[in-house]
N, C-alpha and C positions, 0 to 999 in steps of 0.2 A: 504494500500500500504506500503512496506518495505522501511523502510528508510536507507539507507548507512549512517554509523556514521564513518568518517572520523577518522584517528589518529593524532590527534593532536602533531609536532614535535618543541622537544626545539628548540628554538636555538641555535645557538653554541656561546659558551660564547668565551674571549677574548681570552683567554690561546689557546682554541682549535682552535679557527680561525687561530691565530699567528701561531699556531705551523702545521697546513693543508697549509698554505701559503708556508711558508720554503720547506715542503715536497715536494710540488707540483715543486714548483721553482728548486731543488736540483734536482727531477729525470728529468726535463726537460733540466736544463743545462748538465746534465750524458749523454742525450740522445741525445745531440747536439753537444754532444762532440766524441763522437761515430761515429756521422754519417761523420762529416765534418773532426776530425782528425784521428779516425780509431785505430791503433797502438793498443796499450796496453789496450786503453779503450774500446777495443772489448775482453777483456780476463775478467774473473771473478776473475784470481790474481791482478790484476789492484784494485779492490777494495778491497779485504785483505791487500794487501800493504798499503792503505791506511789507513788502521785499524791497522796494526804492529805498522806505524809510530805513529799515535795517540791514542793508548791505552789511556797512560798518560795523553794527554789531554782530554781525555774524564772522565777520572776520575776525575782532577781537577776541571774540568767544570762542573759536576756534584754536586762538594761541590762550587762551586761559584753561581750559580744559587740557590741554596737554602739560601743561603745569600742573593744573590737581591731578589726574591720574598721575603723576611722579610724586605727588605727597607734597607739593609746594602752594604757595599762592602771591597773587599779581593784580596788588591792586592800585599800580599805576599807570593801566592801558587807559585808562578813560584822559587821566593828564599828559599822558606822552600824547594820544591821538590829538589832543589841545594843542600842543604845542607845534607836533605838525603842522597844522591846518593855520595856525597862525605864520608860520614862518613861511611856507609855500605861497600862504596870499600877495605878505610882504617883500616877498623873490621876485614872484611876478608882475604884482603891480609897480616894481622896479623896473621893466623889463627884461627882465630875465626868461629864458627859454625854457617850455613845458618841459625838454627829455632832464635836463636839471633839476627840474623842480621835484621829478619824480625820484631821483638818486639823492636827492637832497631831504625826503621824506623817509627811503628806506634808511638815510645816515641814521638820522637821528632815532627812529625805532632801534635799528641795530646797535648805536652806541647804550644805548638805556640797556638792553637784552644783554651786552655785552658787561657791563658795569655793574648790575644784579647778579649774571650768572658766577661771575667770579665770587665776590661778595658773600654769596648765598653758599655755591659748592664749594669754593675754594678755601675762602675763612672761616666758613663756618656760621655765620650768622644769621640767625634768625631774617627767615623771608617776609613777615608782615612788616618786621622792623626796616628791615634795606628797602622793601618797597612801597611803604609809608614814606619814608627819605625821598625816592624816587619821584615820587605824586609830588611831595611839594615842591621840590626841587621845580619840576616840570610847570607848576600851575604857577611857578613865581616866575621863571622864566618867560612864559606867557604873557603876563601880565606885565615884563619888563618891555617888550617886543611891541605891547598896542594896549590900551584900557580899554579904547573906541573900537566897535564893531567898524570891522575893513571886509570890502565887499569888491571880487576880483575883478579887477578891472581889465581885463588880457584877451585880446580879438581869439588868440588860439586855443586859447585855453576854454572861452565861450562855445566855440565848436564843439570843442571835446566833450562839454558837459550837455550840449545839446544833441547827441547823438543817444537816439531812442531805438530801439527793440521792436517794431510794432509786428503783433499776430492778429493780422485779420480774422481768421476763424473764431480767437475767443471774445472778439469784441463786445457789444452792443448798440444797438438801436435806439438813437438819440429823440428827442421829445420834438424834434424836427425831421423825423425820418432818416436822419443820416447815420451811417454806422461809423461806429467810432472803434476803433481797433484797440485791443489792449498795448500800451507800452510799458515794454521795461530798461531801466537806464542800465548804461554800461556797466555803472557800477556793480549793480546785482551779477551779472557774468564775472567779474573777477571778484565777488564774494562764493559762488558758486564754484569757480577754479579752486579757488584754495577751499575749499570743504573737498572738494573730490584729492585734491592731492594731500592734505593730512588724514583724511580717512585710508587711502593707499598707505602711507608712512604707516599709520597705526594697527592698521591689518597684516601688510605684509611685508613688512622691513622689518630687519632686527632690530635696528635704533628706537622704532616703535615699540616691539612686545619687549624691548629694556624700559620703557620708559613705566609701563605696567608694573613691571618685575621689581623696581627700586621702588614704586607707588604702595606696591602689595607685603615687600615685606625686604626692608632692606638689606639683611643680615643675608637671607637666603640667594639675593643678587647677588651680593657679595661673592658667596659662594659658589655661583654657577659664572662666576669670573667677569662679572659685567664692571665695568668701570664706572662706580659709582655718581662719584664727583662728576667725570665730565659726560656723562647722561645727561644729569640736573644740570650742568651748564650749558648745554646746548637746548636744552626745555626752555630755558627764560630767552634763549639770543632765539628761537624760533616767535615766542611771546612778541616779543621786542619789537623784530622785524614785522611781521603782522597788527602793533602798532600802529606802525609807519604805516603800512599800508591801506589801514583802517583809516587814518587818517586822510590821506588822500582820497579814498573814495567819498568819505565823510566831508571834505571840498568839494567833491563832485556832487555830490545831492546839492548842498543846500550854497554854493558860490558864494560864500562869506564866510569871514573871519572872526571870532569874538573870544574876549578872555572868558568868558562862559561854556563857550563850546565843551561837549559831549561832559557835562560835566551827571555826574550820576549814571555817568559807562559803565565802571566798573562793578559796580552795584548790578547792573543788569546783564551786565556780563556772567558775573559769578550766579547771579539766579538763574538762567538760561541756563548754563552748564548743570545746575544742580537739579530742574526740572527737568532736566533731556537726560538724567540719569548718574551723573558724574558726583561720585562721592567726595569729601571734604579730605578723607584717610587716605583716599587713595588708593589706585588698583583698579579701580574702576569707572568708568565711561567712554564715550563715544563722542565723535565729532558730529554723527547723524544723529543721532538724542539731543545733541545740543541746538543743531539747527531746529529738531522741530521742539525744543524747550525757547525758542525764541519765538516762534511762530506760535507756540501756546500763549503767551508771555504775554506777546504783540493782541493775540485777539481777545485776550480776556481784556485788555484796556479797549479795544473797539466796543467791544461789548457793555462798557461802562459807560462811554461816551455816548453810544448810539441808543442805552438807557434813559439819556437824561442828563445824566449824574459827569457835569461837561468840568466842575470842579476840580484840579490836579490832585486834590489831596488822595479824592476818589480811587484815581489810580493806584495810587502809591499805598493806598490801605487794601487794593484788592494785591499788588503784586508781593508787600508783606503777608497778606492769607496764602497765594496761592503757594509762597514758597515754605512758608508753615506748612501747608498741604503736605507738599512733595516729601517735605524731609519726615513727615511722620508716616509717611504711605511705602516710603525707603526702608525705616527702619522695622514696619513691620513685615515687611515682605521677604526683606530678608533676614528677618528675624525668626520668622516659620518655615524661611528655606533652611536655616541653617539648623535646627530642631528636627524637619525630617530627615536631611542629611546624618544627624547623629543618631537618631531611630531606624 
């Protein structure tokens, strides 16, 4: 008699739980948002906008999450991208040349990434503290640079930020009959390149599953001969650089400069990561969890706004719940994975 051999199915480790969680959660609140408020969140530009507006954060978040999964934390992406965006406006309305202004964005990311990871791996000192230092270092330089909102004045650089994405098929049909195509800015494409190539890094390079392995348990890197130190050094000079470039997209959205700018990034940074799955210990998450921990993020504020409730505070009282949320939906999840694990 033939016997049926059964396929035997992993299961899903924490990363991917966490990050099918969010997922799940994220189109289920889209879809309830749809149903009950309708509006905008029945148009497929509804969710481009929401991607114009957070390119930037998706970039940043990207290098913060590669930070937490190694057990570290960064929280002066929000002041370095300030500073950026300030000093490239200041370049340009100089007259200085776009391909500059962009190597003069990734400097200053890279210099920060570089001056942390040392700091941090090499001396040994406490990460909140060096980059606490970092932020203000950045938001005073800032502030040395312009007090006054500077608003780019650059024929080439106008182009650059006026070139849109448009998909006829997802458009809609305008209150004058005309169709209106969805557009999405450049930016969103080069926050979308860097999500596809830190998710490669992190799935299937070594310097990725090292960066988990020192995240997860550092003694045990140790011992499977991973080089500690210069892991975590190159986790903040990956941060860094992704700064930089955060910032510059962050010039592309909104063509102004101000000592305010992105300021409360990093704040939203670290809760996207933390709703998209990515623990505080470390070892754990995704760069795909974090995108759609930003797109969670992002619509529970639509949802506030498109309630009524047009008030900032609103916001900021809902994205303190939702991040209570997540860290207690974390803890117990994997609090009864790890219980039946032991049973």
């Amino acid at each position: 008699m033939n016997q049926k051999i059964g396929v035997r199915r992993e299961p899903l480790t924490d990363t991917q739980l966490l990050m099918t969680i969010t997922i799940f959660i994220f189109f289920g609140m889209y879809l309830l948002a749809m149903l009950l408020l309708g509006g905008g969140f029945l148009r497929a530009q509804q969710v481009f906008d929401m991607l114009n507006d957070n390119a930037s954060l998706i970039i940043v978040s990207c290098g913060l999450t590669i930070v937490m999964i190694g057990g570290g934390i960064d929280i002066s992406v929000g002041a370095v991208t300030s500073l950026v965006v300030m000093s490239c406006v200041l370049y340009l309305n100089g007259g200085g040349n776009i391909f500059v202004s962009i190597l003069l964005a990734l400097g200053i990311g890279l210099a920060f990434g570089l001056v942390h990871g040392f700091l941090i791996s090499y001396l040994e000192i406490q990460p909140f503290i060096v980059t606490l230092a970092g932020m203000f270092f950045a938001r005073g330089m800032t502030t040395i640079l312009s007090v006054n909102p500077q608003k780019v004045a650059h024929e080439g650089f106008s182009k650059l930020r006026d070139i849109k994405i448009e998909i006829p098929w997802l458009g809609y049909v305008a209150n004058n009959g005309n169709v209106v195509p969805a557009r999405m800015e450049l930016g969103v494409v080069i926050a979308l390149v860097c999500l596809v190539l830190i998710f490669i890094l992190l799935k299937f390079i070594k310097l990725g599953r090292a960066f988990y392995a020192i995240g997860g348990n550092q003694q045990s890197a140790l011992m499977l001969g991973i080089n500690v130190k210069r892991t975590r050094f190159i986790s903040y000079v990956i941060s860094g650089l992704l700064s930089g470039i955060s910032g510059y997209v962050f010039m592309m959205h909104t063509g102004a400069g101000n000592a305010t700018n992105a300021a409360g990034m990093e704040m939203n940074a670290i809760a996207s990561s933390i709703i998209g799955g990515t623990l505080l210990t470390g070892g754990v998450g995704n760069v795909a969890g974090t995108f759609f921990g930003t797109m969670t993020l992002t619509t529970i504020k639509k949802i506030v706004v498109s309630s009524g409730l047009k008030e900032p505070w609103w916001q900021s009282i809902t994205t303190g719940g939702m991040l209570c949320f997540f860290i207690l939906l974390q803890s117990v999840v994997l609090g009864q994975r790890a219980k039946r694990k032991k049973s």
